[in-house]
C-alpha positions as CSV (number, residue, x, y, z in Angstrom):
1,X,0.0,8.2,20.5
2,X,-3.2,9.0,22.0
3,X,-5.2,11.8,20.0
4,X,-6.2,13.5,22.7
5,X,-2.8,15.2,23.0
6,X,-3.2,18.2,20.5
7,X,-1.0,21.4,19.7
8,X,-3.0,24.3,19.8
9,X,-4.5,25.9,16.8
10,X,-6.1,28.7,15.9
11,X,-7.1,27.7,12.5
12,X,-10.6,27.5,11.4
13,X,-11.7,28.2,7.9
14,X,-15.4,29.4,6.5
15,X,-18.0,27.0,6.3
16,X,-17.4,24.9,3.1
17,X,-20.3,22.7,2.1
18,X,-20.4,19.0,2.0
19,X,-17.9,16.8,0.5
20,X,-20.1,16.6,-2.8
21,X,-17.1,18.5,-3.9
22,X,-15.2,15.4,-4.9
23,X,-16.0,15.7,-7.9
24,X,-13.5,18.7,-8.4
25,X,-10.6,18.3,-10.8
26,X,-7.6,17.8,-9.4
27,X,-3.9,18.5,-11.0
28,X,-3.3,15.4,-11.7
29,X,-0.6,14.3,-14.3
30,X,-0.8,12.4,-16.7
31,X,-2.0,12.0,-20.1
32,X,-5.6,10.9,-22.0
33,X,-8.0,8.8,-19.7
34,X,-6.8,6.2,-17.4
35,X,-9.3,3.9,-16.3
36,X,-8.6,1.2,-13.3
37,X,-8.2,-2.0,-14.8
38,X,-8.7,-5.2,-14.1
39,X,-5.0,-5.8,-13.0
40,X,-5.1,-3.8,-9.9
41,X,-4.4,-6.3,-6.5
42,X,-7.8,-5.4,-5.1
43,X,-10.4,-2.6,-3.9
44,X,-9.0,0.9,-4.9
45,X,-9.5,3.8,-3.5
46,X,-8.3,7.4,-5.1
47,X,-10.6,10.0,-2.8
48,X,-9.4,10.5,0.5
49,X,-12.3,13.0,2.2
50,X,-11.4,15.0,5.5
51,X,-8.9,12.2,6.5
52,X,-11.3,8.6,5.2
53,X,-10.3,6.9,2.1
54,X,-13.9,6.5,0.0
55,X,-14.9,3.9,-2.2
56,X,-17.0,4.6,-5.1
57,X,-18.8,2.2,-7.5
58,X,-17.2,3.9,-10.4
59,X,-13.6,4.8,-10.3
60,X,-12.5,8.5,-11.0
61,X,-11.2,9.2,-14.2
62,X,-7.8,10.7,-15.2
63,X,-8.4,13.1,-18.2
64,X,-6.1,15.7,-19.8
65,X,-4.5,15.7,-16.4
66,X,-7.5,16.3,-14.9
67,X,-9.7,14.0,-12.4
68,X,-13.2,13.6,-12.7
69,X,-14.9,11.9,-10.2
70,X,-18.8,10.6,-9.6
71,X,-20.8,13.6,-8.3
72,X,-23.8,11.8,-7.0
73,X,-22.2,9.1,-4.5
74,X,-20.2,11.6,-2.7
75,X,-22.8,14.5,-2.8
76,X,-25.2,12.4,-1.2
77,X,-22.8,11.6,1.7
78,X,-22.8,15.2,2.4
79,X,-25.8,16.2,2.1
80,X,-25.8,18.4,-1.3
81,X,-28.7,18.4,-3.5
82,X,-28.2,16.9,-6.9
83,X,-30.3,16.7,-10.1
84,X,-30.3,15.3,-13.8
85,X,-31.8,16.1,-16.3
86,X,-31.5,14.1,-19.1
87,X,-32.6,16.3,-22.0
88,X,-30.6,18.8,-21.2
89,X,-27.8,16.6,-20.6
90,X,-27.1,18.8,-17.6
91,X,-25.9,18.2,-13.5
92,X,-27.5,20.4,-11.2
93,X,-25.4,20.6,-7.7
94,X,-27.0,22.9,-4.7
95,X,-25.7,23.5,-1.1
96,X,-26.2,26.1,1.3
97,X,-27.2,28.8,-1.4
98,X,-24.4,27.7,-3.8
99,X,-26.2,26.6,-7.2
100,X,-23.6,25.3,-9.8
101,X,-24.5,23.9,-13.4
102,X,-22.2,21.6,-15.2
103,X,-23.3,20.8,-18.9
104,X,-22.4,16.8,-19.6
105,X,-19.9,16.4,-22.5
106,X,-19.1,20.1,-22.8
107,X,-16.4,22.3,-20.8
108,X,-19.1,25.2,-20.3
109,X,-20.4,25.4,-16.6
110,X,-22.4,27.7,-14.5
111,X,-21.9,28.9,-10.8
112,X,-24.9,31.0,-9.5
113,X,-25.6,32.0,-13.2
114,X,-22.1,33.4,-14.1
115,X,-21.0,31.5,-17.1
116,X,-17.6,29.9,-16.8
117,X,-15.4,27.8,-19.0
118,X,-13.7,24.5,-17.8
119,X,-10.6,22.6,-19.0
120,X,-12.1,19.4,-19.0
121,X,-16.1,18.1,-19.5
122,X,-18.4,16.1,-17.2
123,X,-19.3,13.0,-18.7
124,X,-21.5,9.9,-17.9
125,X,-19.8,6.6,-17.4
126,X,-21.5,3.4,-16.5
127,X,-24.9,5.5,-15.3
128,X,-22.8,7.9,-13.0
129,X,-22.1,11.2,-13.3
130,X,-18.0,12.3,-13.0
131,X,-17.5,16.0,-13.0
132,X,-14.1,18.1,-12.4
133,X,-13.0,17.8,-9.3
134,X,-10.8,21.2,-8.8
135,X,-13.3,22.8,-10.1
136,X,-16.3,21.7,-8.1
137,X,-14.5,22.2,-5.1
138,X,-13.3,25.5,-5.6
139,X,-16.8,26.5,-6.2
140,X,-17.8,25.4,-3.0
141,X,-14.5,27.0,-1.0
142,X,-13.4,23.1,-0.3
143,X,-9.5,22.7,-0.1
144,X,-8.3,20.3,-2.3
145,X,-4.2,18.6,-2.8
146,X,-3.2,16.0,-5.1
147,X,-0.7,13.3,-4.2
148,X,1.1,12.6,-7.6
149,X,2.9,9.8,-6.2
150,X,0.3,7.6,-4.8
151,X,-2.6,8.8,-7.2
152,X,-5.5,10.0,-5.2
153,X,-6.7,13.1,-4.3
154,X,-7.5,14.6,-0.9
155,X,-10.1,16.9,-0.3
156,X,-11.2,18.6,2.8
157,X,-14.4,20.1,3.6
158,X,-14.4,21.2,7.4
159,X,-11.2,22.3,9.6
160,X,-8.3,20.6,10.2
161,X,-8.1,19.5,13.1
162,X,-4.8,20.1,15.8
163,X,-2.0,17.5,14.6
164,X,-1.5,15.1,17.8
165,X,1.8,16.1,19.6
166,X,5.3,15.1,19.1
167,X,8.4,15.4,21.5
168,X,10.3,18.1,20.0
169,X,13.6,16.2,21.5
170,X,13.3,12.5,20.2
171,X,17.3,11.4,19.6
172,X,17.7,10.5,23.4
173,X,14.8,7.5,24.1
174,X,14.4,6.2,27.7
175,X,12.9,2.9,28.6
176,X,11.2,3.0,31.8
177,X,11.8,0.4,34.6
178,X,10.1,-1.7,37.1
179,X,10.1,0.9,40.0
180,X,10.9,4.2,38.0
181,X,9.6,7.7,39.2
182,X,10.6,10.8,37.1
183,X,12.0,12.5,39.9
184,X,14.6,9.2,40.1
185,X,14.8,9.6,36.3
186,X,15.2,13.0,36.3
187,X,17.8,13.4,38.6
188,X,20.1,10.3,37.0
189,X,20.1,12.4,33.7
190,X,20.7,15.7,35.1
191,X,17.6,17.0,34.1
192,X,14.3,18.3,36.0
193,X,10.6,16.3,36.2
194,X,9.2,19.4,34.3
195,X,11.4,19.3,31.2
196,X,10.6,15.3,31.4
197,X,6.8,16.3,31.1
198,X,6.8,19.2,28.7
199,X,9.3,16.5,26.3
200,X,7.1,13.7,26.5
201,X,3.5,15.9,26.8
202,X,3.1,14.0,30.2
203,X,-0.3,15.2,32.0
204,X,0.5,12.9,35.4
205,X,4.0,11.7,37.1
206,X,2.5,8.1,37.0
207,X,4.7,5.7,34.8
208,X,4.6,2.1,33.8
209,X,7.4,-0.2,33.1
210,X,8.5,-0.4,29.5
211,X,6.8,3.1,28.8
212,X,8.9,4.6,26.2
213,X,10.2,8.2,27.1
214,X,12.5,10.9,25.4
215,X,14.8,12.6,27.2
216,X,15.3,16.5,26.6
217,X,17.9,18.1,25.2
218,X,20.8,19.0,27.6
219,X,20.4,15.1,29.7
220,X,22.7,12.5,30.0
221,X,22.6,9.4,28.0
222,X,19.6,7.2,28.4
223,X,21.0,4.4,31.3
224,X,18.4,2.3,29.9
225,X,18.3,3.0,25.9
226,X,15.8,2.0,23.5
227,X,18.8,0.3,21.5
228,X,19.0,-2.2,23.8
229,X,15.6,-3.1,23.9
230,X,15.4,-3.9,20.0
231,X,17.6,-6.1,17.5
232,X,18.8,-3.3,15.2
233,X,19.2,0.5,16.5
234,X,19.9,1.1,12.4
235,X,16.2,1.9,12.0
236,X,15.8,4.3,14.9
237,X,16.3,6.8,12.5
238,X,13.7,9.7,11.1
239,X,14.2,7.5,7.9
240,X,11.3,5.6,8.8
241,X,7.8,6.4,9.0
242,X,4.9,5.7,11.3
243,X,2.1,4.5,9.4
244,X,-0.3,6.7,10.4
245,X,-0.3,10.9,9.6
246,X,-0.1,13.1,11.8
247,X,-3.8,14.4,11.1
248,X,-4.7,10.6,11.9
249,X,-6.6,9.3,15.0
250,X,-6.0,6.2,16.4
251,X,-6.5,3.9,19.9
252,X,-3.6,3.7,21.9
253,X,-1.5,0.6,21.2
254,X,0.1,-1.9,23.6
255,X,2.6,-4.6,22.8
256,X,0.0,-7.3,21.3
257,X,3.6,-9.3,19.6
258,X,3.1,-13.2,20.8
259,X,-0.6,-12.8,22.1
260,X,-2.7,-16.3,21.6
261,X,-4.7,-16.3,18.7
262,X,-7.7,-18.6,18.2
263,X,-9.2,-17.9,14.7
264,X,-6.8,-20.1,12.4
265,X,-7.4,-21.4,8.7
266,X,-8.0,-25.4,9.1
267,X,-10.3,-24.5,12.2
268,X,-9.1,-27.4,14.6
269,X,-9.3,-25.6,17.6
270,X,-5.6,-24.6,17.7
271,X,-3.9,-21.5,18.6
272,X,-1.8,-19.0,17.3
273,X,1.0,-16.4,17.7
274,X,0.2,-13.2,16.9
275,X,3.3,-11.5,14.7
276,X,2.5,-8.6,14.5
277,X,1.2,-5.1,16.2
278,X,-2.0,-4.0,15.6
279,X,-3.2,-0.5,15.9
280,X,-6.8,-0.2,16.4
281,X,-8.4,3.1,13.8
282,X,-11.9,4.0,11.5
283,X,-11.8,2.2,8.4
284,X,-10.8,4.5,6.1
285,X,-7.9,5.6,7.5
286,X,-5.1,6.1,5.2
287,X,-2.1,3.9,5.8
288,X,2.1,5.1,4.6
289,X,5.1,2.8,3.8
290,X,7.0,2.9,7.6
291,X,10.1,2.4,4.8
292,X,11.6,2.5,1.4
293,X,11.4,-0.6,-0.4
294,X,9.8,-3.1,-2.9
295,X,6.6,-4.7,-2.9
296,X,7.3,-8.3,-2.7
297,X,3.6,-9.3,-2.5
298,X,0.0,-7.6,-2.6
299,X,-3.2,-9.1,-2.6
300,X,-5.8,-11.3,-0.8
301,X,-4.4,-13.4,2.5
302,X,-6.7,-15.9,4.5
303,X,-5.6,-14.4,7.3
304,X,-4.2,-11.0,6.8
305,X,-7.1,-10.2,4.3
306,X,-5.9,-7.4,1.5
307,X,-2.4,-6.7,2.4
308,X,0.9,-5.6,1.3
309,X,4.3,-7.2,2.2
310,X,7.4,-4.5,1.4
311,X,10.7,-5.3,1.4
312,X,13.0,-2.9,2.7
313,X,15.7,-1.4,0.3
314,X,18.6,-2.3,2.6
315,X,17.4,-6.1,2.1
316,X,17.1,-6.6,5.7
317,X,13.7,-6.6,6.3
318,X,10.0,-7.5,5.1
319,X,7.1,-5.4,6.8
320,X,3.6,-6.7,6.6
321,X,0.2,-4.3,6.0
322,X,-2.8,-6.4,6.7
323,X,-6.6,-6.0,6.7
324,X,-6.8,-3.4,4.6
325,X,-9.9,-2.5,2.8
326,X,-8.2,-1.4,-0.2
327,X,-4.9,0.1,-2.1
328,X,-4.3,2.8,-3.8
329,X,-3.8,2.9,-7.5
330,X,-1.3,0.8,-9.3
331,X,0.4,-0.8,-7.2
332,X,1.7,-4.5,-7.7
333,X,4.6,-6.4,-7.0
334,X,7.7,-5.3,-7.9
335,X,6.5,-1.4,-7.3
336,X,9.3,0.8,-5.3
337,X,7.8,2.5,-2.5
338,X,9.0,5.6,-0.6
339,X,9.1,5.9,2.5
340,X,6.0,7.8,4.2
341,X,4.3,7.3,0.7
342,X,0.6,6.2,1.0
343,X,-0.5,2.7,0.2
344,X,-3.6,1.7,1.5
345,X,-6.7,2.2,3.7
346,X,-7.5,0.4,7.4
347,X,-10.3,-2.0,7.4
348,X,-11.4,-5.2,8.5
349,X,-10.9,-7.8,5.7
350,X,-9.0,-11.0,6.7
351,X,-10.2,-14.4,8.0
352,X,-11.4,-16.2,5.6
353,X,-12.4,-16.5,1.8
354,X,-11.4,-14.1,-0.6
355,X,-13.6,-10.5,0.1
356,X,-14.3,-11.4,4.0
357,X,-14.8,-8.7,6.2
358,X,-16.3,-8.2,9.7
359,X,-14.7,-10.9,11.4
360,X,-13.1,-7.9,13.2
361,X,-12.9,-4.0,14.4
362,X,-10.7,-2.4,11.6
363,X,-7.4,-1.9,12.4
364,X,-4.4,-2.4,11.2
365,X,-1.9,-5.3,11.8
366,X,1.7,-4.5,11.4
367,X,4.1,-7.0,11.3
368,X,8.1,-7.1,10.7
369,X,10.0,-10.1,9.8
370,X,13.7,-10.7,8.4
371,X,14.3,-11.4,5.0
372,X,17.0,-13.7,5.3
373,X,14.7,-16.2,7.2
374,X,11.6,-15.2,7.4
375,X,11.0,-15.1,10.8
376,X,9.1,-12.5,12.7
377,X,10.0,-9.6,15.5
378,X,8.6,-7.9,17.7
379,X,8.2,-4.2,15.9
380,X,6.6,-2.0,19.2
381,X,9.3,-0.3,20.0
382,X,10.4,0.7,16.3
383,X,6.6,2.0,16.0
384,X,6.9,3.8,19.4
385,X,10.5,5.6,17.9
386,X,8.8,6.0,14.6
387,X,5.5,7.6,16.0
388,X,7.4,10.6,16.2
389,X,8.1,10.8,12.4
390,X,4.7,11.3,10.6
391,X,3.5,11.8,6.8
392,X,2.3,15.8,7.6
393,X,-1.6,16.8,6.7
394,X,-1.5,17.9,3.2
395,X,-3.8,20.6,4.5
396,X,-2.1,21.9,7.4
């Protein structure tokens, strides 16, 4: 779905100051301190900053169900000031007026001189500083959710912006033919061209063949159903998830399934089907399980990069995540996903050696193969259905 479709939205909050924030603590669960460990898949990210997955050279920390996170890498991003001083073991953050103090291995902090007590200390690990997160951020009027079942916090430091629309009737999906107008449509379903347009957030009458629409409520069934067009109508169902939120921008997508494909792994010229959709987005850009299932592999691909393959919990199916530029924490195979739960981060890794990126605009390739045989199909019109079923802004 093309971003520039928005709801409107009055919402707008006070000027919070740079993302520096991070390093709030976060209600996290958990007990004592959880370090990532050498047994993760890949990269891992745990900080997801107005809508981009960030990688820092230190991981946060998990303390007393508390996150701590380093202050300086993220700070610095933003544009907040940020000092140490080393004999008195002390972190200076500034921003816009906002002066706050954090004492290093002790839970007393200071914001604008008010003394104030914390429930967990800053601390110094491997040269960087990780303070509180909650805390930090709250200081500085950031919002700030934890998501308890993928383990990373989100954090958001400017307005959110207006959530992309969805059709408000989706049960009823119309595949458009060679020749179709919406008057012709219109009238064969005992609707009207403007209920087509208001459904479907149409801004022209001009239509292409195979352009998914969604009938409103009140029309006939679809002459030309989407269950026709796809091998199983069991998963056009609001079970599923797009991969994307619905606070997420992306390109529009076309039906890239079977497109040639030159880059292959001997490099002897040959070419390649392309099994998959890909969905062209900033790197960063958080990426949700389409399904419930099983990870039946993770890790490093020569051509899909770092990528995830699921297995659905039905058995039927296997969908493919690829080029990611990292997971989030501990996952591995054998972990049970929910569906719409977040697993990874767009990026551009793939083609080639382990750790190759660039080869490539980040996006992200989905693909959708059966599990009895292992051979692919085309998923565009499950992702068009699904597109209106989206993981909801934590902050909206």
């Amino acid at each position: 779905m093309n971003r520039c479709l928005h709801k409107n939205s009055n919402r707008l909050w006070p000027g919070v100051l740079g993302v520096f924030l991070l390093c709030l603590v976060l209600g996290a669960t958990g007990a004592g301190t959880r370090e990532a460990v050498a047994a993760e898949p890949g990269p891992v990210i745990s900080l997801v900053i107005d809508g981009k997955g960030v990688a820092t050279d230190v991981q946060p920390l998990r303390q007393n169900g508390r996150m701590l996170v380093p202050i300086r890498f993220i700070a610095e991003t933003t544009g907040a000031k940020v000092e140490y001083e080393a004999s008195a073991k002390q972190v200076t953050v500034t921003q816009k007026g906002k002066r706050i103090v954090l004492l290093i291995d002790s839970q007393i902090a200071f914001v604008d001189g008010k003394r104030v007590s914390l429930d967990v200390s800053a601390r110094i690990v491997n040269g960087r500083t990780l303070v509180p997160i909650r805390f930090v951020s709250e200081s500085l009027g950031y919002l700030v959710a934890w998501d308890n079942q993928s383990g990373v916090a989100h954090i958001q430091t400017k307005p959110v912006e207006d959530r992309a629309a969805v059709v408000q009737e989706a049960s009823n999906p119309y595949v458009v033919q060679s020749g179709d107008t919406l008057s012709g449509i219109a009238n064969r379903h005992d609707t009207t061209v403007q209920e087509l347009k208001q459904n479907n957030y149409l801004s022209s009458d001009q239509l292409v063949a195979q352009q998914l629409l969604f009938l409103p409520k009140g029309a006939k069934a679809a002459e030309h159903p989407l269950s026709k067009e796809v091998g199983d109508s069991r998963m056009l169902t609001n079970r599923y998830y797009f991969p994307f939120s619905d606070a997420s921008w992306y390109e529009p997508y076309g039906d890239s399934y079977g497109s040639d494909r030159e880059w292959t792994e001997s490099n002897d010229g040959s070419v390649r089907n392309h099994e998959g959709i890909d969905i062209m987005a900033p790197k960063g850009t958080p990426v949700y399980s389409v399904s419930n299932g099983t990870i039946n592999r993770i890790g490093w691909n020569t051509y899909g990069g770092w990528r995830i393959n699921i297995t659905d919990e039905n058995g039927r199916y296997r969908m493919y995540y690829a080029h990611l530029s990292a997971y989030v924490p501990g996952l591995q195979v054998g972990s049970v996903i929910k569906a719409g739960q977040l697993i990874g981060f767009v990026g551009d890794t793939g083609y080639g050696g382990m750790g190759t990126v660039g080869m490539f605009e980040p996006h992200l390739h989905f693909g959708l193969y059966l599990n009895n045989n292992g051979n692919a199909t085309d998923p565009y019109y499950y992702l068009r259905y699904w597109e209106q079923n989206k993981v909801e802004n934590p902050f909206s």
